[in-house]
N, C-alpha and C positions, 0 to 999 in steps of 0.2 A: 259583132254588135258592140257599142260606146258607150259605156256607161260612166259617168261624171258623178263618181263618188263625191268630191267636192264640192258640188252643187247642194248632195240631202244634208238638209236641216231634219238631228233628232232631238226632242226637246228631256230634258230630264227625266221626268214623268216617262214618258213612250219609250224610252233609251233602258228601265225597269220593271215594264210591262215587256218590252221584247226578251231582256234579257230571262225574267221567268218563265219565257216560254220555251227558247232554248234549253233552259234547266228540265222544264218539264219533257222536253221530247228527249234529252237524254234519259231520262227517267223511266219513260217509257220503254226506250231500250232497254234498259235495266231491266224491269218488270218482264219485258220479252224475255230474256233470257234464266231468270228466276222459274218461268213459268213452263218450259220449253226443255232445259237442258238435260243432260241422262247422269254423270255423274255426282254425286256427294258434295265434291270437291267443290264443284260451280254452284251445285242445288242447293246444296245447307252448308256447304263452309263460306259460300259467298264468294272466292276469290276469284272475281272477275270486275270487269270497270268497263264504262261508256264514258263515251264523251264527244262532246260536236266542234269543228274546227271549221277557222275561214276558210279563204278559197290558196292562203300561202301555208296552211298545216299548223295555223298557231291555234291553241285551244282557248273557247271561249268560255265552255261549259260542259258542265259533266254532270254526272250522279255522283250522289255521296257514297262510294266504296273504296278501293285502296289508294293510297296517298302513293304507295310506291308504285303505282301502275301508271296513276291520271296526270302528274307531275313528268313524266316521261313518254305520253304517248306519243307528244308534239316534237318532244326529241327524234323519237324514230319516225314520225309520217315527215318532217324537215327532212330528214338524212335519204329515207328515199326518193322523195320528191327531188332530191341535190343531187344523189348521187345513182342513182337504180333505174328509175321509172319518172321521166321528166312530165310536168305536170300536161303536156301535150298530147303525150301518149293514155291518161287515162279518158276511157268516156261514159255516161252513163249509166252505163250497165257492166259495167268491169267493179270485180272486187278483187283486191289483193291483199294476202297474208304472207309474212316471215313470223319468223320467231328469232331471227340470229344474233346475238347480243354482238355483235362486229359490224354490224348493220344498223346499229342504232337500240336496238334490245335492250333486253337483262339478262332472263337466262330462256333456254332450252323449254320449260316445261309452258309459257307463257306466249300462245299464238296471236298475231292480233292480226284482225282484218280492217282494214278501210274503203270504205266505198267514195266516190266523189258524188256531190251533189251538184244537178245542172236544172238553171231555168233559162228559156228560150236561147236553149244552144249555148250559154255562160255557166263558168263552171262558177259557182258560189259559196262553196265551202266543201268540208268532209264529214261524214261520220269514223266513227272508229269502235270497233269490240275488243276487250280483250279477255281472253279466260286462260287460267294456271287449267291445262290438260292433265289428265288423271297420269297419262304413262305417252311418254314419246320416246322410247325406246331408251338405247342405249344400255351400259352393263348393269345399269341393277333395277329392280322394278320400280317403278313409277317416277323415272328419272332423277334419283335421286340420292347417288351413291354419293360417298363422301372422302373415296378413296381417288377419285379421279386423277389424273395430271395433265390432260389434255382436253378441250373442249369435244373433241371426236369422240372423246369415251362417255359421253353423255347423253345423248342421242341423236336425232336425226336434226338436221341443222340444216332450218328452208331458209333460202335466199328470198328476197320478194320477190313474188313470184303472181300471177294472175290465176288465181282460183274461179274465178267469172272473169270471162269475158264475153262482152255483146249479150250480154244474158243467157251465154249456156256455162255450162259447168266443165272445167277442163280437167276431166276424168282420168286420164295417164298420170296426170299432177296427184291427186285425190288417190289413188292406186297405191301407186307410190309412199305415201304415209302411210295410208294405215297399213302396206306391209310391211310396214318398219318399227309397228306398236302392240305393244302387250294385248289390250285390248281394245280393237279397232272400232267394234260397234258404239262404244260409248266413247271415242274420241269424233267417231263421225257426227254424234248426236248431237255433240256440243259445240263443234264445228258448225253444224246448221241452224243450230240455235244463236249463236252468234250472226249467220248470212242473214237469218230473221229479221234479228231486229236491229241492222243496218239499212233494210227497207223502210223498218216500221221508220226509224232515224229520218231516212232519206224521204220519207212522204210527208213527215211533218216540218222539215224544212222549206218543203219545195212548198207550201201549205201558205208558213208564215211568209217566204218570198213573194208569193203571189199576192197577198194582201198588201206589201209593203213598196213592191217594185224593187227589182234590183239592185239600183243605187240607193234606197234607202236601206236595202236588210243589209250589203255591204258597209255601208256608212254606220250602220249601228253594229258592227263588228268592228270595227275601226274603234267606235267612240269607248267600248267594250275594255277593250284591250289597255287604249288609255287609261279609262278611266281606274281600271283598278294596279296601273301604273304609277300613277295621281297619289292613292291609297298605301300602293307599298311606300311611295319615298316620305310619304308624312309618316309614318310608321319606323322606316328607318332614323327618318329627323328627329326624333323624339329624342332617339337613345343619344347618352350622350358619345360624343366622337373621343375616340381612343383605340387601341387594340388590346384582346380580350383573346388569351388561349388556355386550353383547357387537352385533354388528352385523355383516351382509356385502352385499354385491351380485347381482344377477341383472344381468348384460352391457344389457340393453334391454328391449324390447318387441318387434322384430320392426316397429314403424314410424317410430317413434324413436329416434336413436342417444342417449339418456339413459340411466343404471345408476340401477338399481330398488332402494333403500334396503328393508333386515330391519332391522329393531329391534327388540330385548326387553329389557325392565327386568325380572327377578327378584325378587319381595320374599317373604322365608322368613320366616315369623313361627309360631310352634310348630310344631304340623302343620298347618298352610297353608301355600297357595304363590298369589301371583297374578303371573300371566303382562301384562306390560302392551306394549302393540304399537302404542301410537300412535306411537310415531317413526318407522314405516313411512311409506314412500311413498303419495301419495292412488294411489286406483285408475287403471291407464294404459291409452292409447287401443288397444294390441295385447292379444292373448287370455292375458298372462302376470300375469292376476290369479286372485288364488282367493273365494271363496265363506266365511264363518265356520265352516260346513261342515268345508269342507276343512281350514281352518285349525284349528279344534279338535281334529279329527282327529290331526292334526302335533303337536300340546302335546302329547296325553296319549302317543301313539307316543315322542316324546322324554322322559317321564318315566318309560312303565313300562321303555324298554330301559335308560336307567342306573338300573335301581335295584340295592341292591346285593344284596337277594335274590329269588328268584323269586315273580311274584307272578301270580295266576289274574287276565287279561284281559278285565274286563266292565266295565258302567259305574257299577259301584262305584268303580273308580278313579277316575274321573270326579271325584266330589263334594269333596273337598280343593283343588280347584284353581277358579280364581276367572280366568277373560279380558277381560280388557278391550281391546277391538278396535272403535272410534267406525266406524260404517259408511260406505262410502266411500272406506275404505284399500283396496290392492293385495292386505291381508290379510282383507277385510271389501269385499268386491266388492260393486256395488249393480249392481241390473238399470240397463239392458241392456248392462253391462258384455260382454264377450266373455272367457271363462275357461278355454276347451280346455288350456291350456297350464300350468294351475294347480298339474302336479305343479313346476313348478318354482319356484315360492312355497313349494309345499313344503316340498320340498328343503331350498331353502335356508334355511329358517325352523330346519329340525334342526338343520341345523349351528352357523347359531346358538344354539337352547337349548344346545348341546353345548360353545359355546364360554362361554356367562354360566356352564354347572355345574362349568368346569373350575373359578372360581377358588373355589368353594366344595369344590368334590371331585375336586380334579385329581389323585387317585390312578386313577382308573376312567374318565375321559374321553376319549375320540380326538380326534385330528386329523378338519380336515374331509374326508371323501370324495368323492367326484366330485359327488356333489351335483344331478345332474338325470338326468332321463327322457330317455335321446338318441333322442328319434322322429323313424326316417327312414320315409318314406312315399312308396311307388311305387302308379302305376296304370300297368301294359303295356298295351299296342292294338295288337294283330296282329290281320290280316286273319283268320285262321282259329279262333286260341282266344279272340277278342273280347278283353271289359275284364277285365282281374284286380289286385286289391288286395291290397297287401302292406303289414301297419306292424310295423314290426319296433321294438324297446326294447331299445337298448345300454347296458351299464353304464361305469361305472370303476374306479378302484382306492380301497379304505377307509384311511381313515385309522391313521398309528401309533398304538400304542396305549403306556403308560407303561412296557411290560414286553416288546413284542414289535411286528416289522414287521407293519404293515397287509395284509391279502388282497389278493390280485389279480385284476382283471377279476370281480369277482361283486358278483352283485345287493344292495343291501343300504339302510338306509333307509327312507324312505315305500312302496320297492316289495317284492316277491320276485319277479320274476320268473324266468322261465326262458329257455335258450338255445333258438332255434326251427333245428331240425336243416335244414343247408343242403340234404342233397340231398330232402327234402320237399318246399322252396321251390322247387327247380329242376326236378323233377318234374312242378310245378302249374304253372307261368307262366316266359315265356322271358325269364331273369333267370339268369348264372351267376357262383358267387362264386371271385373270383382268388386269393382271402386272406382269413386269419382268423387273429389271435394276440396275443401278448401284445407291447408295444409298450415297449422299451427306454428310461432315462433319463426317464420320465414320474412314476414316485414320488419324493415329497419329500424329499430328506435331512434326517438327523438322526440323532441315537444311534440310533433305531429307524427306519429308512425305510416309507412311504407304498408301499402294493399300485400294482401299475401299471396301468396303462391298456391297451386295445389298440386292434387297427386291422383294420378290415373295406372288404369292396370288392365292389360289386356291378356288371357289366358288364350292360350292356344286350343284346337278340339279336331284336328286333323292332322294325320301322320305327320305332314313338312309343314315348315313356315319358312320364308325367310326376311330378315328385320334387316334393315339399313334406318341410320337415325342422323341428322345434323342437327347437335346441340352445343349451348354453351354455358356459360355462365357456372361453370365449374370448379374455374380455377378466379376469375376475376368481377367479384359481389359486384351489383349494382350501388353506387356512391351514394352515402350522402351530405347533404349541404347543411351551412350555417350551424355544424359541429353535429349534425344526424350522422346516424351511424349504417352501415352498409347493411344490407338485406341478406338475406342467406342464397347460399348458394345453391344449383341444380343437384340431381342427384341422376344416375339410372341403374337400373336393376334386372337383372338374371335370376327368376326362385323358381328351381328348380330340385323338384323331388323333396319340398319344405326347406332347402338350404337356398338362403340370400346372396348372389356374388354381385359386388359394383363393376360395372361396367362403363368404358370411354362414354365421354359424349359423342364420340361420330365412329359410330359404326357402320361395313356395307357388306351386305349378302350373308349377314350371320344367322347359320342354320338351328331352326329350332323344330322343336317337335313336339307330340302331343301333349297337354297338359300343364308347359313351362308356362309362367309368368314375366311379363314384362311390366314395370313400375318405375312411372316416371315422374318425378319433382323436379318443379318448377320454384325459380326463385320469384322473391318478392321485390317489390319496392325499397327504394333508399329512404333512411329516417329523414324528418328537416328539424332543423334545430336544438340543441342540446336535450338529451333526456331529463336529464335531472328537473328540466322545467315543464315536465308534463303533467299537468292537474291528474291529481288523485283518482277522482270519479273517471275517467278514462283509463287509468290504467284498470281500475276494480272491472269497470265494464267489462274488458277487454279478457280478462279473465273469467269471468263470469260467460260471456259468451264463447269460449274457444282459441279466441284466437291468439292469446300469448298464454303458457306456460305458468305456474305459480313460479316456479325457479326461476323463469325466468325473468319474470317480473321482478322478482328480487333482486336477479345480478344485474340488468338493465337500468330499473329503472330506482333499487332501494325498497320495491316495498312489494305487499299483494293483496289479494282481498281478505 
């Protein structure tokens, strides 16, 4: 069938009503799988994303969930569509998931299925699910050791692969996973919560095509993609043209005690921008590299959130921006690289773009924020309710901003996650928490002060535990700007038997047993602007409520309530 995209006229007006609606069927997906899924992880920490794609794998629209998932999904459905699974071989009723960060991915724990969407025999776009799986094997539970050195020690590593096809279920495929995972039933659950609402995805596409005809819902994908193409480069043109680097640290690897070099050179030249990262570190022997994937993902998240107006999230943004990342950086992972830990490449790669755009547009720039994924990761073993998996994702505090103090304790960044309600967890597995809040003297001074940090603590209440952790921000603060001063730093803890030992931030497979505590601090936000100029009534506040110190308020800032 012939369809003459070039022919539909979409007018302004209808070219914003469609696009809402796509927004809204990824949504739905969302909601699907919010309402469907079996573990924690997906159910209350949230870390999963939808999103809807044309009929070439570029994303038009999505749900508001992770920036590091929805910014890379078009990455990996492009690379299969290129290089795996040519876009002739799918047909409507075929779904296909990987998870291989060599394939287009990030890491291991993060499955994504696509389904294609067809009207009258034309393929007309994609859906796509992605969800962070509780456990897919490998040496430590819930995929998430920190000791790795090879991608094989992390766990099971799917090629794309057809999980549907012609609408049955390819069960040998399906078999095969979950013999390869801690807990299968809740990897299956989430798996089909995901196939869900790829349908639900796929019925509301085929829904809006039918109203629109072919060539027009194609054409309003097209105008789509421009359009917020249009958007990024007047957003680029703004800033002024020059080059702009900035640089910070990731604490190690996890087998190395060496600090893992971000680098970006900036170069603005009208509405262009190229992102240049070779002064990264080459890739390291622990799982704290990323994939170009990943890393792409992190550029465009860093440029559509400063921009300074709102601009519709697809991979029209994209095409303005130019990467250069020589393969074999920390930023540009090459197999068999190990990358589980890759949100903290991440991370910190933001905070760097956010540090090169201050001095181009340091009116709208933060301080850096905590800046990593705190994944602490238990497996319980008691004799009665066997093995259970827990991965929990702690925040920090955000950086000041030029006009106002930084947020405290919430998600923000490469992720969104959510808080996973304690007595759920306590509920499920014999695990109870002593504390949970916001953790005093941890934001940055400055005229505006840095969001803080907090501190959680999980007590163990069965014979074994074992704890595997990737953290950071141990050895290198989050910064700050326009003479603010740096956030405090992470902390972790072993209290056992009433005695306190500090422990690394990346730890895997360390044995605990009944009644130890784990405690973990999270750092804050960087200060922005000199202390010395921070109004009085603020700092008294600030005292008065918790969250700075009298001493410290003294040495900081000169004075206290």
């Amino acid at each position: 069938m012939n369809v003459n995209v070039a022919d539909a006229e979409i007018s302004p007006i209808e070219l914003e009503i469609i696009y809402n609606a796509l927004t809204a069927a990824a949504a739905e997906m969302d909601v699907t799988i919010w309402r469907t899924s079996r573990s924690t992880i997906v159910r209350e920490l949230l870390d999963y994303s939808t999103a809807i794609f044309d009929r070439d794998g570029w994303n038009v629209a999505q749900a508001a969930r992770i920036p590091s998932h929805l910014n890379s999904m078009s990455y990996f459905l492009t690379e299969i569509l290129a290089r795996h699974i040519p876009p002739d071989r799918w047909g409507p009723d075929d779904v296909v998931i990987s998870n291989d960060p060599y394939c287009g991915g990030q890491h291991l724990p993060d499955i994504v299925a696509y389904k294609a969407v067809f009207r009258n025999g034309r393929r007309i776009g994609f859906v796509g699910a992605l969800c962070h799986h509780l456990d897919v094997g490998g040496s430590s539970p819930g995929s998430y050791g920190s000791s790795a050195t090879e991608i094989f020690q992390e766990g099971l590593r799917i090629p794309p692969v057809k999980i549907v096809e012609r609408g049955k279920l390819n069960e040998p495929i399906r078999d095969i996973i979950l013999q390869n995972v801690r807990q299968p039933d809740i990897l299956w659950g989430d798996l089909q919560s995901q196939l869900a609402s790829l349908h639900i995805g796929a019925a509301s596409i085929e829904r809006l095509a039918m109203k629109l005809g072919e060539a027009r819902f194609e054409a309003a994908t097209h105008q789509l993609l421009d359009r917020s193409e249009a958007a990024m480069r007047a957003v680029i043109g703004r800033i002024p043209d020059g080059t702009y680097e900035f640089e910070d640290h990731v604490d190690d690897d996890g087998i190395l005690d060496t600090p893992i070099r971000i680098h970006a050179r900036l170069t603005v030249e009208g509405d262009e921008l190229t992102v240049d990262l070779s002064g990264c570190s080459p890739q390291v022997m622990g799982p704290s590299n990323a994939t170009l994937s990943s890393t792409c993902s992190t550029v465009f998240y860093a440029l559509i959130a400063s921009a300074d107006v709102p601009i519709a999230a697809n991979a029209g943004c994209y095409r303005p921006v130019r990467i250069v990342a020589p393969p074999g950086l920390c930023v540009s992972a090459a197999v068999p690289a190990p990358v589980v830990h890759r949100i903290a490449i991440g991370h910190r790669l933001a905070t760097v773009l956010f540090g090169a755009l201050h001095q181009a547009v340091p009116e709208r720039m933060p301080a850096a924020y905590y800046a990593v994924s705190y994944v602490v990761t238990l497996q319980t073993i008691d004799p009665e309710l066997g093995r259970r998996v827990l991965v929990e994702i702690e925040v920090g505090g955000i950086g000041a901003l030029p006009v106002s103090d930084g947020a405290s304790a919430l998600s923000f960044g490469m992720h969104n996650n959510a808080n996973i309600p304690m007595e759920m967890i306590e509920s499920d597995m014999p695990v109870t928490f002593m504390g949970y809040g916001l953790l005093s003297d941890t934001g940055g001074p400055g005229q505006w002060r840095g969001g803080l940090g907090l501190w959680r603590e999980w007590r163990i209440d069965c014979p074994m535990a074992q704890l595997s952790t990737n953290l950071d921000r141990f050895k290198f603060r989050p910064f700050g700007l326009s003479g603010g001063e740096p956030a405090a730093p992470s902390a972790l803890y072993l209290i056992r038997d009433g005695e306190k030992q500090a422990l690394r931030s990346k730890v895997t497979n360390m044995m605990l047993r009944n009644g130890d505590i784990i405690r973990l601090e999270t750092s804050g936000g960087g200060g922005f602007g000199e202390a010395r100029l921070r109004e009085r009534e603020l700092v008294e506040r600030d005292v008065r409520l918790g969250y700075v110190s009298a001493a410290a308020a003294r040495d900081s800032y000169g004075r206290s309530s």
